[in-house]
C-alpha positions as a Markdown table, in Angstrom:
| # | Residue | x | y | z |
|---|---|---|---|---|
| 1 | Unk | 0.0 | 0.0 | 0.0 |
| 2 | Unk | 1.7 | 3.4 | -0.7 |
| 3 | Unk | 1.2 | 6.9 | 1.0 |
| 4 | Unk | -1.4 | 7.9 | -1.6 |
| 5 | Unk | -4.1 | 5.1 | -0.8 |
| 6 | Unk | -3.4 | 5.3 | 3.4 |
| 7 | Unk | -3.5 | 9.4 | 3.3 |
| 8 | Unk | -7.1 | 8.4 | 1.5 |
| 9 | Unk | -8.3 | 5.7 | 4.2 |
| 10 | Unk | -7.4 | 8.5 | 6.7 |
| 11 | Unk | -9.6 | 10.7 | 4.4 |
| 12 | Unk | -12.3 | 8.5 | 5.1 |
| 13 | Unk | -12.0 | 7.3 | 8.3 |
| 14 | Unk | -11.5 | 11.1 | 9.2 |
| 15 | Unk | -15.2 | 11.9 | 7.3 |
| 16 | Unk | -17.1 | 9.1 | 8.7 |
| 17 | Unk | -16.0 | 9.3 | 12.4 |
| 18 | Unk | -17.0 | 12.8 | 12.0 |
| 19 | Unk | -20.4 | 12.3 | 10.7 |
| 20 | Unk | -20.6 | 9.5 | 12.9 |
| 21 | Unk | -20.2 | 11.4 | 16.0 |
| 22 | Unk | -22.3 | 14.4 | 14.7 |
| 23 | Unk | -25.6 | 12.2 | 14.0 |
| 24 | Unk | -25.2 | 10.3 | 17.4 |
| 25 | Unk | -25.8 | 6.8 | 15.5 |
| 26 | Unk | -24.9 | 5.2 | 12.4 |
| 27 | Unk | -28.2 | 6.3 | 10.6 |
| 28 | Unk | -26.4 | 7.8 | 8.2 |
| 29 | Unk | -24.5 | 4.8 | 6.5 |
| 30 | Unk | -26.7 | 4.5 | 3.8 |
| 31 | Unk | -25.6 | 8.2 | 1.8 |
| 32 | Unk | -22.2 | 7.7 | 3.1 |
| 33 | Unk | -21.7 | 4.3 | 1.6 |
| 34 | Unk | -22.8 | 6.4 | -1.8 |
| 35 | Unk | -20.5 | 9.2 | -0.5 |
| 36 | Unk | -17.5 | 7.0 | -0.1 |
| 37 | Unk | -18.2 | 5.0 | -3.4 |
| 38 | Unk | -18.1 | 8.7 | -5.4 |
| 39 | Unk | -14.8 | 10.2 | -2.7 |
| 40 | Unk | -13.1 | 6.8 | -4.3 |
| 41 | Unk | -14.2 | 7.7 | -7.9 |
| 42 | Unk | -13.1 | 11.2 | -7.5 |
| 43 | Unk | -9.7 | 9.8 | -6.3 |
| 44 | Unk | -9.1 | 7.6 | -9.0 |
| 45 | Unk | -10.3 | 10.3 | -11.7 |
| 46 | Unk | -7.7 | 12.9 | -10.2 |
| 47 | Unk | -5.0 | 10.3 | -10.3 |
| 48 | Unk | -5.4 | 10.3 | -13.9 |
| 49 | Unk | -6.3 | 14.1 | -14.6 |
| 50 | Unk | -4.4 | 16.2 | -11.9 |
| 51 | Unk | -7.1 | 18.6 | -11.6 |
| 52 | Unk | -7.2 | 18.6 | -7.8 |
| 53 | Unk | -4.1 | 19.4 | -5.6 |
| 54 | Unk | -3.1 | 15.9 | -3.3 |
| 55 | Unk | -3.9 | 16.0 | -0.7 |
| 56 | Unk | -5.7 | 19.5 | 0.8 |
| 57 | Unk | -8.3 | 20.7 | -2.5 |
| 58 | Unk | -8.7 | 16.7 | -2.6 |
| 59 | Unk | -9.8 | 16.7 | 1.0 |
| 60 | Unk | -12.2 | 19.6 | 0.6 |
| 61 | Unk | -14.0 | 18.1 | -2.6 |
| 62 | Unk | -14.1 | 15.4 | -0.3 |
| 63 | Unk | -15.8 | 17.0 | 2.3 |
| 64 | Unk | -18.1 | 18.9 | 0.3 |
| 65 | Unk | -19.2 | 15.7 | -1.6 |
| 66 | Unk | -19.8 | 13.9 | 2.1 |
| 67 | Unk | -21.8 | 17.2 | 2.9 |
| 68 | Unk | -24.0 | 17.7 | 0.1 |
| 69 | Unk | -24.9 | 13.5 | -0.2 |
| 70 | Unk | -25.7 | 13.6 | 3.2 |
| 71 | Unk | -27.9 | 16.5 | 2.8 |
| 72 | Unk | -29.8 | 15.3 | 0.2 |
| 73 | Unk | -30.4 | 12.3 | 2.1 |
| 74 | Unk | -32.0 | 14.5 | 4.6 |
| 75 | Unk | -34.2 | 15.6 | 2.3 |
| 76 | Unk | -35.9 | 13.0 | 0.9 |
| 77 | Unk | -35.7 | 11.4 | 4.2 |
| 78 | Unk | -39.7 | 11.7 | 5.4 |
| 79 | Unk | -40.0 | 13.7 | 9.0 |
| 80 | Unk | -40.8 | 10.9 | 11.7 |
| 81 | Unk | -43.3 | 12.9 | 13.0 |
C-alpha cells in the first residue's frame, strides 16, 4: 500500500467518524456508503487528470461531496413525526 491510498483511508475514516459522531448513531451509513463509493471515484479520476491538488483541494472536494450527499439524504428522508 503506498502513501497515496493510506493518506485516502485516513480521508475516510476522518469523514465518517466525524459524521458519525455528529448524527449520534450510524443512521447515516446509507448516503455515506454512496458518498465513499463517489470520494473513491473522485480519487481515481484525479489520479489520472491532476485537476485537484493531493492532498488539501482533494480533502475539501471530499468534504463537500460527504456534505452535500448527506444533505440530500435528509431531504428526501420523510420527518418521523
Amino acid at each position: 500500500m503506498n502513501r497515496s491510498n493510506v493518506t485516502l483511508l485516513f480521508i475516510l475514516a476522518l469523514l465518517l467518524g466525524s459524521c458519525t459522531v455528529m448524527a449520534g448513531d450510524a443512521s447515516h451509513w446509507p448516503a455515506s456508503l454512496i458518498a465513499v463509493i463517489v470520494i473513491v471515484s473522485l480519487k481515481l479520476w484525479n489520479d489520472r487528470a491532476k485537476l485537484l491538488a493531493w492532498p488539501m483541494e482533494f480533502l475539501l472536494a471530499a468534504g463537500v461531496s460527504m456534505i452535500v450527499i448527506n444533505l440530500a439524504r435528509l431531504y428526501v428522508t420523510p420527518l418521523p413525526y
